[in-house]
C-alpha positions as CSV (number, residue, x, y, z in Angstrom):
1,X,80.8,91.8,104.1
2,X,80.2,92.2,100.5
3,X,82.3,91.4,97.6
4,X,83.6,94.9,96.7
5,X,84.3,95.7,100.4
6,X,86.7,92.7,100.3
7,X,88.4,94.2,97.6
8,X,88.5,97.2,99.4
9,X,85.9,99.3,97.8
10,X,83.5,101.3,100.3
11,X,80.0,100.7,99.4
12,X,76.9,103.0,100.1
13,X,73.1,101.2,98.8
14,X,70.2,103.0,98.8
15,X,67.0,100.7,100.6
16,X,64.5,103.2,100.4
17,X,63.9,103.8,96.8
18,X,64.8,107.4,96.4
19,X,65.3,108.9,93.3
20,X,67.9,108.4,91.0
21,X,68.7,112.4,91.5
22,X,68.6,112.4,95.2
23,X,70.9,109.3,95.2
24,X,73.4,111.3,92.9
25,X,72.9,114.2,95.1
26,X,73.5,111.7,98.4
27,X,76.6,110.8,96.6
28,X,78.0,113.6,95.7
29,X,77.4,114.8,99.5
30,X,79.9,111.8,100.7
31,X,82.4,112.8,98.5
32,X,82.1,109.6,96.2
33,X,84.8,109.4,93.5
34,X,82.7,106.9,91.3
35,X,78.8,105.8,91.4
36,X,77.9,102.2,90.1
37,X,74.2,103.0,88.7
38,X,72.2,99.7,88.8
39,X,68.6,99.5,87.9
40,X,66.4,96.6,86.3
41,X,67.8,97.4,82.6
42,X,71.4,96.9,84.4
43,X,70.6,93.6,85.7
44,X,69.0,92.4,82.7
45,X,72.2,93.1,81.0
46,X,74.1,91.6,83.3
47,X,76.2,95.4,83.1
48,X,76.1,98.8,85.1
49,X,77.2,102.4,84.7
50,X,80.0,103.5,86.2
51,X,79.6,107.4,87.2
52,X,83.2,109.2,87.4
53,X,82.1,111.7,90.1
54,X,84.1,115.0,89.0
55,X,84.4,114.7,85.5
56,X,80.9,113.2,84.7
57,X,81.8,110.5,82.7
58,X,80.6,107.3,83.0
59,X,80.7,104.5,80.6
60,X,79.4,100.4,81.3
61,X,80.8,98.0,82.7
62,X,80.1,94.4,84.0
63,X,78.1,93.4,87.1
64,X,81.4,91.4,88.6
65,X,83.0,92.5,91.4
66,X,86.8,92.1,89.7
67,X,85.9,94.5,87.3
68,X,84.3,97.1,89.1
69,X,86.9,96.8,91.5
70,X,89.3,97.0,88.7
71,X,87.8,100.4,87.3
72,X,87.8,101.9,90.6
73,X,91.0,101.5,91.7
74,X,92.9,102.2,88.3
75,X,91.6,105.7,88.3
């Protein structure tokens, strides 16, 4: 089990390497409140974008599971 499932956090991953747009769609489909967008720039940051489903607004935040989980859960 991954980190953000143990802080309850439900967690979809794409493995195939669609595109960013048919991931957004794929989340939108499941109802997803928030998307965590993580490509290479991301990683080299060490930071991600955190996608607020219904009002579109996203803004960074860091690649650690606290905070993410944080985020999420204060919404």
């Amino acid at each position: 089990m991954g980190l953000l499932q143990l802080r309850g956090v439900s967690v979809e991953i794409d493995y195939e390497g669609k595109s960013l747009k048919s991931q957004m769609r794929r989340s939108d489909k499941f109802g997803s409140r928030f998307t965590l967008i993580i490509g290479e720039e991301e990683l080299a940051k060490g930071r991600a974008v955190l996608k607020e489903m219904d009002a579109g607004a996203q803004g960074e935040v860091a690649l650690l599971p606290d905070d993410i989980a944080g985020k999420i859960t204060r919404r």
